[in-house]
C-alpha positions as CSV (number, residue, x, y, z in Angstrom):
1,X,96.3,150.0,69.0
2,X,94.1,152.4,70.9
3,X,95.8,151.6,74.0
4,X,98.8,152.4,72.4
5,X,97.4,155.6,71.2
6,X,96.1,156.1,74.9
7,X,99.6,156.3,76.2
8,X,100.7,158.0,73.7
9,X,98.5,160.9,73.9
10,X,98.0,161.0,77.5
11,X,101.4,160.5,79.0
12,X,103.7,162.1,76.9
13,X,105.4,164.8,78.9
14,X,105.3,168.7,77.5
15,X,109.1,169.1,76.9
16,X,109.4,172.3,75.3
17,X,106.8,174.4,75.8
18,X,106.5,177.2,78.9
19,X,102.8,177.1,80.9
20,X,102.9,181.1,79.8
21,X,103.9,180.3,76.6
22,X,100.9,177.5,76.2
23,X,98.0,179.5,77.6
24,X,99.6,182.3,75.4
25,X,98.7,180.3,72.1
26,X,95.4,179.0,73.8
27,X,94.2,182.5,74.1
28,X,95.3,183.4,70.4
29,X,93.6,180.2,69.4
30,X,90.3,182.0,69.2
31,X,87.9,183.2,66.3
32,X,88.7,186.8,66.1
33,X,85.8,189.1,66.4
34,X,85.2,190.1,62.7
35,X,84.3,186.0,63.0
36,X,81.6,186.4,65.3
37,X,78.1,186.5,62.9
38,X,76.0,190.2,63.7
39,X,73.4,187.2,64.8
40,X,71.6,183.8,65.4
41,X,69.4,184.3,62.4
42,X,72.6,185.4,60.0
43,X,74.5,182.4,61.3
44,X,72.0,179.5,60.7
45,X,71.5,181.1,57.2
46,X,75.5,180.8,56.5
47,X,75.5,177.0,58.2
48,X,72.4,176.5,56.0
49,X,74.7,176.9,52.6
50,X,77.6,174.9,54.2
51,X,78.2,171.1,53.9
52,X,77.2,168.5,57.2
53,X,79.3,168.9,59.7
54,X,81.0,165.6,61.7
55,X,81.0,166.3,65.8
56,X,83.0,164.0,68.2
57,X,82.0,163.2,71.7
58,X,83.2,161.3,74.4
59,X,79.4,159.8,74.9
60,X,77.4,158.3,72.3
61,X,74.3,160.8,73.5
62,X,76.5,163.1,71.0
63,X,74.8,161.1,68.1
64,X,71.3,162.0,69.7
65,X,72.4,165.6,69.8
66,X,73.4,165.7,66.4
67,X,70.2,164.6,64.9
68,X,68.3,167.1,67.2
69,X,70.4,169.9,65.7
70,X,69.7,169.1,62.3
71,X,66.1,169.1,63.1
72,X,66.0,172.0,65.1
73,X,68.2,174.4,62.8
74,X,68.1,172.5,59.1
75,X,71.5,171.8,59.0
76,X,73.0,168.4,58.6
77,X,75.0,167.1,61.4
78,X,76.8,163.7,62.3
79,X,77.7,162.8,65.8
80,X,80.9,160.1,66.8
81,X,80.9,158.5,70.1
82,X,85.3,158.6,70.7
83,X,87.3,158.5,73.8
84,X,89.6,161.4,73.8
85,X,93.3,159.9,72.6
86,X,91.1,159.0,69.2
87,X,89.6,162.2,69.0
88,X,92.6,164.2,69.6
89,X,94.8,161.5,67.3
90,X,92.2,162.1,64.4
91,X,92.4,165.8,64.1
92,X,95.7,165.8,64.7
93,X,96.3,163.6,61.3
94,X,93.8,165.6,59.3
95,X,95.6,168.8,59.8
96,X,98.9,167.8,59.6
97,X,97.4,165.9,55.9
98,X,95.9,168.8,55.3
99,X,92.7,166.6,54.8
100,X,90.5,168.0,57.4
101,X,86.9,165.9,57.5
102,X,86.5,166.2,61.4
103,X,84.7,169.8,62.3
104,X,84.4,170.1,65.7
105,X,84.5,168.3,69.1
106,X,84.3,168.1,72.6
107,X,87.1,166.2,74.6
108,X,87.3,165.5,78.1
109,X,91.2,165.8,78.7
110,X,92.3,169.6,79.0
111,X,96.2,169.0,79.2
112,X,96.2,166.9,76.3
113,X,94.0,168.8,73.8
114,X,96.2,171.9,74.5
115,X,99.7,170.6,74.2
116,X,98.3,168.9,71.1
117,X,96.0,170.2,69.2
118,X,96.0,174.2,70.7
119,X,99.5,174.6,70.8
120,X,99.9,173.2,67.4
121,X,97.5,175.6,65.3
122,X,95.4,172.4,65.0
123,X,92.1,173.8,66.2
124,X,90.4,176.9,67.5
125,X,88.1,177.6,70.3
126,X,84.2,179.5,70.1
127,X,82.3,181.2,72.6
128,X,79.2,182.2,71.0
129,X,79.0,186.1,71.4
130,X,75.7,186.2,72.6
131,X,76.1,183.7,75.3
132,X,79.3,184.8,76.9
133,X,77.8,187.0,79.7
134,X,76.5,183.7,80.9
135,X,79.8,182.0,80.7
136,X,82.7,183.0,83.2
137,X,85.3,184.6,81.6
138,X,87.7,181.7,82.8
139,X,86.0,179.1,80.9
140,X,85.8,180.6,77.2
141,X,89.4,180.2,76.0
142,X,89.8,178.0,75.7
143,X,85.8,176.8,75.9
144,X,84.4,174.5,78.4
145,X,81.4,173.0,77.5
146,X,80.5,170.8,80.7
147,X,82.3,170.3,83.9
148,X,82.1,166.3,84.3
149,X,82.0,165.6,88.5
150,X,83.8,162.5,89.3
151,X,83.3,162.1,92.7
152,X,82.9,160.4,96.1
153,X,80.2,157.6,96.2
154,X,79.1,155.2,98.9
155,X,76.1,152.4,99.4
156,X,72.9,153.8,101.5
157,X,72.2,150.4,102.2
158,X,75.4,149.5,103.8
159,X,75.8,153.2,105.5
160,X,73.1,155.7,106.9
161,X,75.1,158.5,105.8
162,X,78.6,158.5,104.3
163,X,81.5,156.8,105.9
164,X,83.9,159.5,105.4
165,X,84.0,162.9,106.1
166,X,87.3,164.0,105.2
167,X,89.6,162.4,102.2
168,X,92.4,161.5,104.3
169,X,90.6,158.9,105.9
170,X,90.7,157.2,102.6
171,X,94.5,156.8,103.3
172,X,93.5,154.5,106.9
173,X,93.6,151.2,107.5
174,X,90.1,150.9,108.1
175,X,90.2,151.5,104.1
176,X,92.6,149.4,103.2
177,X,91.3,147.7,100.0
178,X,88.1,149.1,100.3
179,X,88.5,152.6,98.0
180,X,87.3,152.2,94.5
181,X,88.8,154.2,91.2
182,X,89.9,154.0,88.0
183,X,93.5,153.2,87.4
184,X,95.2,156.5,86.7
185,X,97.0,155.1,84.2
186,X,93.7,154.8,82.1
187,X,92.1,157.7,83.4
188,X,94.9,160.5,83.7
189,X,92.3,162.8,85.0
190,X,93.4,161.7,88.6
191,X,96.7,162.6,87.9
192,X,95.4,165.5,86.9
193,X,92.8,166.2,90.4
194,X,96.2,165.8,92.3
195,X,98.4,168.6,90.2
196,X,95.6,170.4,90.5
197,X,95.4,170.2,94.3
198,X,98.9,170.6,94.9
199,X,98.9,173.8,92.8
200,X,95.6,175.8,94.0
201,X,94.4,174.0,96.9
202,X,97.6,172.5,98.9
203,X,96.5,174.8,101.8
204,X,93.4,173.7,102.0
205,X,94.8,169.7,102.1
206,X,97.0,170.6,104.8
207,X,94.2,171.6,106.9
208,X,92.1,168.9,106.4
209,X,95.0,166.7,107.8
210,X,95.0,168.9,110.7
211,X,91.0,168.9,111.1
212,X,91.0,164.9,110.7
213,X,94.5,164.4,113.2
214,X,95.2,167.6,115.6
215,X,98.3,167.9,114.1
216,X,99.9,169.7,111.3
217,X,101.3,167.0,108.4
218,X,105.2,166.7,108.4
219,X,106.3,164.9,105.4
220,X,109.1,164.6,102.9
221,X,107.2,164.6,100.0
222,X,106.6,168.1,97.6
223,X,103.6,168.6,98.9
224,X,100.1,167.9,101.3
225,X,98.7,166.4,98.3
226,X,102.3,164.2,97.3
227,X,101.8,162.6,100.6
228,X,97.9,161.9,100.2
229,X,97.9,160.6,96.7
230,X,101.3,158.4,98.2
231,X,99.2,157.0,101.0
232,X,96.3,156.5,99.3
233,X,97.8,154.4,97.0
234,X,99.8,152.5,99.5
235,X,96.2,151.6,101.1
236,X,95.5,149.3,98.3
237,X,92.6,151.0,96.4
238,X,90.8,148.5,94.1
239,X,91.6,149.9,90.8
240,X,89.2,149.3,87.6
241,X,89.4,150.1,83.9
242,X,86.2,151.7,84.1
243,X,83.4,154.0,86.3
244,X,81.1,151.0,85.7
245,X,83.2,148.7,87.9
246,X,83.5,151.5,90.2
247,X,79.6,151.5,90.5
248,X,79.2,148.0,90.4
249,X,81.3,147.4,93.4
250,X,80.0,150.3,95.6
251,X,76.2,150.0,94.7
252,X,75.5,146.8,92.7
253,X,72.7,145.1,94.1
254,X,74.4,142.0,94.7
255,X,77.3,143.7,96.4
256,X,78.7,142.1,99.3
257,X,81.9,143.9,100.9
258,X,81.2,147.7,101.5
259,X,83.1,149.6,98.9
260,X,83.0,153.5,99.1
261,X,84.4,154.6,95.4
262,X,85.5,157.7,93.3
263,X,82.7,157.7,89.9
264,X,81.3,159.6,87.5
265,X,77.4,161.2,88.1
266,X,76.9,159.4,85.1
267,X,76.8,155.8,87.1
268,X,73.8,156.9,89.1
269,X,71.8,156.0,86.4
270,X,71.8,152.6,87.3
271,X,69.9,153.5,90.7
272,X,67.0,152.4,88.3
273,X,68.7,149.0,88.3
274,X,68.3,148.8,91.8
275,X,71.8,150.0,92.7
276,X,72.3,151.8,95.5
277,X,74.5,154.8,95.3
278,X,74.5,158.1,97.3
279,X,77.1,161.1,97.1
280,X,79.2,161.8,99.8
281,X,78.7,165.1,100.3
282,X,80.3,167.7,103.1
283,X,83.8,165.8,102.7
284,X,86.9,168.5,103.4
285,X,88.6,169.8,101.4
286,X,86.2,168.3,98.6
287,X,84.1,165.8,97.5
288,X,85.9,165.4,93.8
289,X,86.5,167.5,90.6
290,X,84.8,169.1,88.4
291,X,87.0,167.8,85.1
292,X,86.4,169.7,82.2
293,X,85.1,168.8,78.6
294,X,86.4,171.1,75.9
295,X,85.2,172.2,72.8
296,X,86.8,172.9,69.9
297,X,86.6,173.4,65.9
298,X,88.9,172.4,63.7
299,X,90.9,175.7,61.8
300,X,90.6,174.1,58.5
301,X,86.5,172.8,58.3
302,X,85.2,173.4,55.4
303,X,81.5,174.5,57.6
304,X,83.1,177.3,60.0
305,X,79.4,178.6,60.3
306,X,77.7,175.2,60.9
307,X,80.4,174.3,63.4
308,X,79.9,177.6,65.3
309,X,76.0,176.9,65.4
310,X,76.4,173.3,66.9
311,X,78.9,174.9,69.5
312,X,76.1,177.9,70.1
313,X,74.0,174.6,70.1
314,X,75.9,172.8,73.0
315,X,75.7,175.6,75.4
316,X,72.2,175.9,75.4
317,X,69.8,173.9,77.8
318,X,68.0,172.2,75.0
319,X,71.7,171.5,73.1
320,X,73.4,169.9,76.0
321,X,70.3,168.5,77.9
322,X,71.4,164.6,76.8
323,X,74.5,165.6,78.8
324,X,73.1,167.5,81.7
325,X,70.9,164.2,82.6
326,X,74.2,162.5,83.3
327,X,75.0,165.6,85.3
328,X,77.3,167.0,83.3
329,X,77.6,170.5,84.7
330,X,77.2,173.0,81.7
331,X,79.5,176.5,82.3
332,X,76.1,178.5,81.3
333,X,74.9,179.9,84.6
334,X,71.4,179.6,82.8
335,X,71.1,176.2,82.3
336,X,70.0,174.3,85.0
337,X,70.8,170.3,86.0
338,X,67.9,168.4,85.0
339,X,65.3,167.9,87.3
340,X,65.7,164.0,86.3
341,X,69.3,163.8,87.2
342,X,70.1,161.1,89.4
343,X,72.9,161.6,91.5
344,X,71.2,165.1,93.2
345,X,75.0,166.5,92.1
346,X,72.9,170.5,91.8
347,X,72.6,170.1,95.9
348,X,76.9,169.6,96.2
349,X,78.3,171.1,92.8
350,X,80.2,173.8,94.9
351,X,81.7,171.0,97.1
352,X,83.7,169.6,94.0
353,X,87.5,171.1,93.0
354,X,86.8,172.9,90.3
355,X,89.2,172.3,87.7
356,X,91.2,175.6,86.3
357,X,92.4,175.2,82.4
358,X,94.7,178.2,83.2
359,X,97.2,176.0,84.7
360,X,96.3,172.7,82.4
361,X,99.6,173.2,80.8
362,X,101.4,172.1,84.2
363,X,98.8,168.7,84.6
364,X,100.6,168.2,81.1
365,X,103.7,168.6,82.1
366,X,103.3,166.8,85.7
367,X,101.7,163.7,84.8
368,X,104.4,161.1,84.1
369,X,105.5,162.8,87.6
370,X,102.3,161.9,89.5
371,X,102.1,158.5,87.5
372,X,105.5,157.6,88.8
373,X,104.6,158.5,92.2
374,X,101.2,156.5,92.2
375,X,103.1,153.6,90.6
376,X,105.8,153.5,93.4
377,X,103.5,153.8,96.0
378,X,101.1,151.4,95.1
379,X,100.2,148.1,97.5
380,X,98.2,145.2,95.7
């Protein structure tokens, strides 16, 4: 069922609605100002009168974060650990029921949450009015809470330094077999990284051809990035159903063939399990994405004030510090990675793509287009 849900959700193409047109509503999908409390004091009192509110989260830290908040602030809050089809599934059934039970969320899938919840009048996003000096402009409608780096990883046992220095070796056969990922078709946010390259960064692919061949790239597909994300796929990548496998075959102590892999930060945790993982860092054009996590509240919670102050909550360095030790990248300028955080991401965060929602309307649209290209390029 949640697989079907998955596909559902993630694949289904935007049809109707125009990229202007979708960013239009996103932008109109904001609390209006005569909803922004005078202050922090006059809010907590408000969520202080209001019933618990129910947060979703794609981790299961959001539970730990939820109780913190309630201690902090006196207001009763529940955290849910769901992936984002569920999440976006749920408040998408409470509106349209006119039964809404869910408050507020964060989801990590941009397209999806705007062609289907945004669009729709479903939910609306917050940027605490105090904080938004501190939060680019381009990042607060619709709100981006974290930006979640999935990136290029390799084995400091197996290598000195990283194997690859620019990503179209990852398309030689040297590499054959040997690249790591998710599948796309479970984790869309690839298809996503490569509509996002061939919209804002083609130029910068095309160069790195040249830098890694002497040559410039002459190919029949749409683009420099068509062409990698072809080859790359016709190199035989080992595709998983999660970052864990990912990890486990670059780093796992008992690893025996020399994986190089595309993971979340949050997978260098298990360095404390003995694995050995290291970013690969100074690879042109980048070294992975910067994926956002959005959040949102629902337009019809019966706690608008309580759902504000856990958002306020979120962006703060004690709200999202669960997060940030995963290193989640939070879009506050003033909160800083954690000096615990394990993959050393706050050394190379400006060598990841970062991911612009002002176009997340056209990773909607493009998806099934990417999917199909992966699909019919792919070598097992």
């Amino acid at each position: 069922m949640i697989d079907d849900i998955h596909r559902e959700i993630m694949m289904k193409p935007m049809l109707t609605t125009s990229i202007a047109t979708l960013m239009m509503i996103a932008a109109g999908s904001v609390f209006a100002a005569d909803d922004h409390p005078d202050s922090l004091s006059q809010l907590i009192e408000k969520a202080r009168h209001e019933a618990p509110v129910t947060v979703y989260a794609p981790t299961g830290k959001i539970v730990r974060q939820a109780k913190a908040f309630t201690e902090k602030y006196g207001v009763k809050a529940v955290g849910i650990k769901a992936k984002a089809p569920q999440t976006i599934e749920i408040f998408r059934r409470e509106a349209e029921a006119n039964n809404v039970k869910a408050d507020l969320a964060m989801v990590e899938d941009a397209p999806a949450t705007l062609a289907q919840l945004i669009e729709s009048g479903y939910v609306q996003s917050f940027a605490p009015a105090d904080l938004a000096a501190d939060i680019p402009e381009s990042e607060q409608s619709p709100l981006v809470v974290v930006g979640s780096p999935n990136l290029l990883a390799y084995n400091p046992s197996k290598y000195a330094h990283c194997p690859v220095s620019n990503l179209w070796q990852l398309t030689e056969p040297a590499w054959r077999g040997k690249v790591a990922l998710q599948d796309p078709a479970m984790k869309p946010m690839y298809l996503d990284w490569f509509n996002q390259l061939a919209e804002h960064h083609d130029a910068e692919m095309k160069q790195a051809y040249q830098q890694r061949y002497g040559k410039t790239l002459v190919t029949d597909e749409t683009s420099a990035t068509a062409a990698f994300a072809k080859a790359l796929a016709a190199n035989n990548p080992l595709l998983t159903h999660s970052d864990k496998k990912v990890a486990g075959a670059v780093g796992a102590p008992d690893a025996k063939e020399s994986f190089i892999g595309l993971m979340s930060t949050a997978e260098f945790r298990k360095k404390k399990q003995g694995y050995q993982l290291s970013i690969c860092h100074d690879v042109s054009p980048y070294i992975g994405i910067k994926y956002p996590t959005l959040g949102f509240i629902a337009k019809g919670t019966h706690s608008p004030n309580a759902a504000k102050l856990f958002m306020r909550y979120l962006m703060t360095k004690d709200g999202i510090e669960a997060q940030a030790i995963d290193g989640k990248l939070s879009t506050n300028r003033k909160v800083p990675v954690p000096a615990k955080e394990q993959s050393g991401i706050a050394q190379y965060r400006s060598q990841l793509m970062t991911y612009q929602t002002a176009s997340a309307a056209s990773d909607w649209e493009h998806r099934q287009d990417w999917q199909d290209l992966w699909n019919l390029s792919y070598n097992q």
